[in-house]
Structures are given as structure tokens and as C-alpha cells.
C-alpha positions as CSV (number, residue, x, y, z in Angstrom):
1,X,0.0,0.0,0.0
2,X,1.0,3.6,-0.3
3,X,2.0,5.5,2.6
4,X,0.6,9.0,3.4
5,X,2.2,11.6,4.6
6,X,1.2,13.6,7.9
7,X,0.5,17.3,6.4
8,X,2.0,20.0,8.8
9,X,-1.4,22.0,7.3
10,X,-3.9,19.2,8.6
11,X,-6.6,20.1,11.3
12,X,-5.6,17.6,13.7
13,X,-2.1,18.6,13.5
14,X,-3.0,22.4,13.6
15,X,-5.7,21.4,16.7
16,X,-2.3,20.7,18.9
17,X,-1.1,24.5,18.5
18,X,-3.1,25.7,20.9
19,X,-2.7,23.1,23.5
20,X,1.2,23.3,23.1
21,X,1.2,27.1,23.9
22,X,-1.2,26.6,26.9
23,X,1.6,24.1,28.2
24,X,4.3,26.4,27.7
25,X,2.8,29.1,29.4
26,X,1.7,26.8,32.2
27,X,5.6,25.8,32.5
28,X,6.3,29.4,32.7
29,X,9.9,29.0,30.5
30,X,10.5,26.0,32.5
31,X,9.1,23.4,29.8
32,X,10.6,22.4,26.9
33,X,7.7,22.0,24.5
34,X,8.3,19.9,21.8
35,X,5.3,18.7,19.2
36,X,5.8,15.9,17.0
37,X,4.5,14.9,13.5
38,X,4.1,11.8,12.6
39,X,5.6,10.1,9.6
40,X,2.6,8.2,8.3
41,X,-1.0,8.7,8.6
42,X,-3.6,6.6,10.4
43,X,-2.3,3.5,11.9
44,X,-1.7,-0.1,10.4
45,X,0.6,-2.9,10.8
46,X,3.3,-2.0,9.4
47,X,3.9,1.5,10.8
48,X,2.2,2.9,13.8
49,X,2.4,6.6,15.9
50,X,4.2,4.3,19.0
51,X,6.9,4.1,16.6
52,X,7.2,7.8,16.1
53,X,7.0,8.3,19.7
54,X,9.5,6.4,20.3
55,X,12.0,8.3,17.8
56,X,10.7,11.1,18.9
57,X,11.4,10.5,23.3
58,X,15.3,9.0,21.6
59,X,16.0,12.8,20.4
60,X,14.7,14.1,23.5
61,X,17.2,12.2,25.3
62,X,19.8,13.0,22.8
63,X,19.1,16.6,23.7
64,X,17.8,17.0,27.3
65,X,20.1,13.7,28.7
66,X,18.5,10.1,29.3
67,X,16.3,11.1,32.7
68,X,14.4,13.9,32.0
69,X,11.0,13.6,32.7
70,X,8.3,13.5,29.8
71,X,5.0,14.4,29.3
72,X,3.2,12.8,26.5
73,X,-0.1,14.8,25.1
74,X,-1.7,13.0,22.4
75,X,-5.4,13.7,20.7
76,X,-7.1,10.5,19.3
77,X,-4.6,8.2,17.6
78,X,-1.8,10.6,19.3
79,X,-3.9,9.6,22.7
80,X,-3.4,6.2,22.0
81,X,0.1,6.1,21.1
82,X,0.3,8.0,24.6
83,X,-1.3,5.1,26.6
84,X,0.3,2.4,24.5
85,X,3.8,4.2,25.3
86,X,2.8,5.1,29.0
87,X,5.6,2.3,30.5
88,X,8.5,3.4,28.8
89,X,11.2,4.7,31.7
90,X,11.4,8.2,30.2
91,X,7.7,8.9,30.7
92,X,6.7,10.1,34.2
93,X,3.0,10.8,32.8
94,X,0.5,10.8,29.6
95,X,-2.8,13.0,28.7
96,X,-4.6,11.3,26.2
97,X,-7.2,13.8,25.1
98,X,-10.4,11.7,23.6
99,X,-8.2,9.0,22.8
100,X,-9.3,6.6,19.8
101,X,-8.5,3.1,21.5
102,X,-9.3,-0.7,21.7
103,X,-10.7,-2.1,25.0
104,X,-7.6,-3.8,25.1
105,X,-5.1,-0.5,25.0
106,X,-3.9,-1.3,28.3
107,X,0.1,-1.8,28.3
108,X,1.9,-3.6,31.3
109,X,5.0,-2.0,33.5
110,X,3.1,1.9,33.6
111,X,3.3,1.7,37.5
112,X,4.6,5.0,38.4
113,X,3.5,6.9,35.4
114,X,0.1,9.3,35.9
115,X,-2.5,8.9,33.3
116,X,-4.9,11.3,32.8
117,X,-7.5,10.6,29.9
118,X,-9.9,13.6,29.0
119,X,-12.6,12.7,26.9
120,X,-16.0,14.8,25.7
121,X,-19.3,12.9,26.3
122,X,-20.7,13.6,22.9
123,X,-17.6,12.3,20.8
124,X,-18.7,10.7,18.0
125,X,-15.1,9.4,16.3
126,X,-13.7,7.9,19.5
127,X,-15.8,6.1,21.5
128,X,-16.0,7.3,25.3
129,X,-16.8,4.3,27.3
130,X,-14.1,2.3,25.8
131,X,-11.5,4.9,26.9
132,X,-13.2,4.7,30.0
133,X,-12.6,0.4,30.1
134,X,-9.0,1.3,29.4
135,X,-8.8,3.9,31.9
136,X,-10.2,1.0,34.7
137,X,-7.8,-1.8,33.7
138,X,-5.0,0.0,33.2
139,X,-5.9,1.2,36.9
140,X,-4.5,-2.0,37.9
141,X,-1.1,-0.9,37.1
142,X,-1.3,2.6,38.1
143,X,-3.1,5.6,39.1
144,X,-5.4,6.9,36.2
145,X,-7.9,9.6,36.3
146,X,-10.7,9.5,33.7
147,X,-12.3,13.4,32.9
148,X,-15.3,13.8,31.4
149,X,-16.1,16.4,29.4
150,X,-20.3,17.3,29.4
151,X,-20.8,18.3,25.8
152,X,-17.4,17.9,24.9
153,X,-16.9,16.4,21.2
154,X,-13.6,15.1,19.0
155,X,-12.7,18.3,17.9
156,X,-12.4,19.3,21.3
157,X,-13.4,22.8,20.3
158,X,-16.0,23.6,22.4
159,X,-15.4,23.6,26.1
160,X,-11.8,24.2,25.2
161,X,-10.4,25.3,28.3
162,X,-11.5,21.4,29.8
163,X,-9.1,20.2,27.0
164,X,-6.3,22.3,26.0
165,X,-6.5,23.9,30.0
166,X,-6.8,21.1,31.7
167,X,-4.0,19.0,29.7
168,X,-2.1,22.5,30.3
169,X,-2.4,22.2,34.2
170,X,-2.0,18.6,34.7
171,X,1.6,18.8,32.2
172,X,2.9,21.5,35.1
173,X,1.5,19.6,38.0
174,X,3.0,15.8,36.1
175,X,6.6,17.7,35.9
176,X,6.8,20.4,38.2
177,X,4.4,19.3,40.8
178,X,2.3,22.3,41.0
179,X,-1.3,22.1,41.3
180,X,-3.1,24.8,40.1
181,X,-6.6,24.6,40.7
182,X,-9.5,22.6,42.3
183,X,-9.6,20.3,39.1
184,X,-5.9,19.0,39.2
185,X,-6.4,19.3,42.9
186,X,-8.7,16.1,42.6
187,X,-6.7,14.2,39.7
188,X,-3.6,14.8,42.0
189,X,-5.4,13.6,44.9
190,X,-6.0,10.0,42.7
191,X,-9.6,10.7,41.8
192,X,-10.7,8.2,39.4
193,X,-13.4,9.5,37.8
194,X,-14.6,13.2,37.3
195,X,-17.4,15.1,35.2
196,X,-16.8,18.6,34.0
């Protein structure tokens, strides 16, 4: 088959923009914000976004030294690379933002790494409750909080400052331990399950 590119100019790649400024500005110059683009479209067997991710955390390494902590933020297929990648020693925690997973999404050796999964009840591309599934089994191996968004669809452009906010505040508090607001107050405190 033919292999498509990841446009810089696509909406899904565009919708991260905002989400990366809101991190850097919740970092306040202490965040090195990085966005990645994917090499290949969609996911199949032979290539998938995990694979990216993981050339993407080697150059971080390269640049930032082995044991710097990382963030992942990924939106839908991005989300799920996130959970997929969530036990891989660099990562210290992953916001998948209305991820686009299988019940079975659920990798093994994530203890220690927070997950926070923010997903809008009225998405109609990725299903909800089976983010939800993954968010309770993979509670098994570590702590998880599941948001959900009232109203809240894929596009994740209405009730933006659940999404791109929230993924802002929980990045600080995942890296720099600061806990701003009554929100990440709740996901820090190991709430499992929350409705905005």
C-alpha cells in the first residue's frame, strides 16, 4: 500500500497548536515543549504513531540527557500512542485527550506513570466508554484519572479550556508538581473518575 504523509497543514495537527502554547505558558519557561509529526497517517501494521513516539522521546534524550522527565499529550490516535507508550522509563505521565482506543489499549510496566485521559461525552469518532474500560484496567497498574467532558466532542473545540487547559495544568503539576486549581487538585489527589 502507499504510505501518506502527515500534512504540517492538517486540522488535527494544527488542533495541537493551541494546547502546546497553553503548556508552555503553564511551564512558565521552565518546559521544553516539543510537538511531534508523525511520519505516516492513520495506523496499520506495518507503521504505527508508538513508533514515532519512540523516535521522537530518543531525540529528546539526545538533547535533554537520558532522565528527563516527559510528558506525553496526544489527541485521538496521538492519545493512544500516549497510553500504548505510558511504561517506557522516560515517561513520568501521559494526557490522552479523547483518545481513539481498543478495550484492550492497556500496556503492562506503567506503575509509576500518571494517566490522565480527557474525553467529551458527545464524541462521536472515538468512543467514550471504551476509553473509560481502558482507563479502569489500566488502573490496575497505576493511578489513572478519567475526565469527562459534558458536551465535549472530538474536535475538542468547544469547552476548550476542559481540554487544552486542563491538559495545560495537569503537564505542570506531572513535571513540576504544581497544582493549580480545584480540578488537578482532585486528579492529584487520585480521583478516578470526574465530570466537567
Amino acid at each position: 500500500g502507499r504510505t501518506v504523509r502527515v500534512s504540517p497543514a492538517q486540522l488535527s495537527v494544527l488542533r495541537m497548536i493551541p494546547i502546546a502554547t497553553r503548556v508552555a505558558r503553564a511551564g512558565h519557561g521552565r518546559l521544553a515543549v516539543l510537538r511531534l509529526l508523525n511520519s505516516h497517517r492513520g495506523w496499520d501494521t506495518a507503521h504505527t504513531p508508538v513508533q514515532d513516539l519512540g523516535w521522537a522521546l530518543a531525540r529528546v534524550a539526545q538533547r535533554f540527557g537520558a532522565d528527563v522527565p516527559v510528558c506525553v499529550i496526544g489527541h485521538s490516535l496521538g492519545g493512544r500512542a500516549a497510553l500504548l507508550s505510558a511504561a517506557r522509563p522516560q515517561i513520568t505521565g501521559v494526557i490522552a485527550l479523547a483518545p481513539w482506543v481498543y478495550p484492550g489499549d492497556v500496556p503492562s510496566g506503567a506503575a509509576g506513570t500518571r494517566v490522565v485521559i480527557i474525553h467529551g461525552d458527545a464524541d462521536r469518532i472515538a468512543d467514550p466508554d471504551r476509553s473509560r474500560r481502558v482507563a479502569d484496567a489500566l488502573r490496575r497498574e497505576t493511578t489513572v484519572s478519567h475526565v469527562e467532558v459534558k458536551g465535549g466532542t472530538h474536535a475538542m473545540l468547544s469547552r476548550r479550556d476542559c481540554f487544552d487547559g486542563l491538559a495545560a495544568q495537569c503537564a505542570a503539576w506531572m513535571l513540576l508538581g504544581e497544582i493549580d486549581g480545584p480540578l488537578v487538585q482532585r486528579i492529584a489527589a487520585g480521583e478516578a473518575r470526574l465530570v466537567v
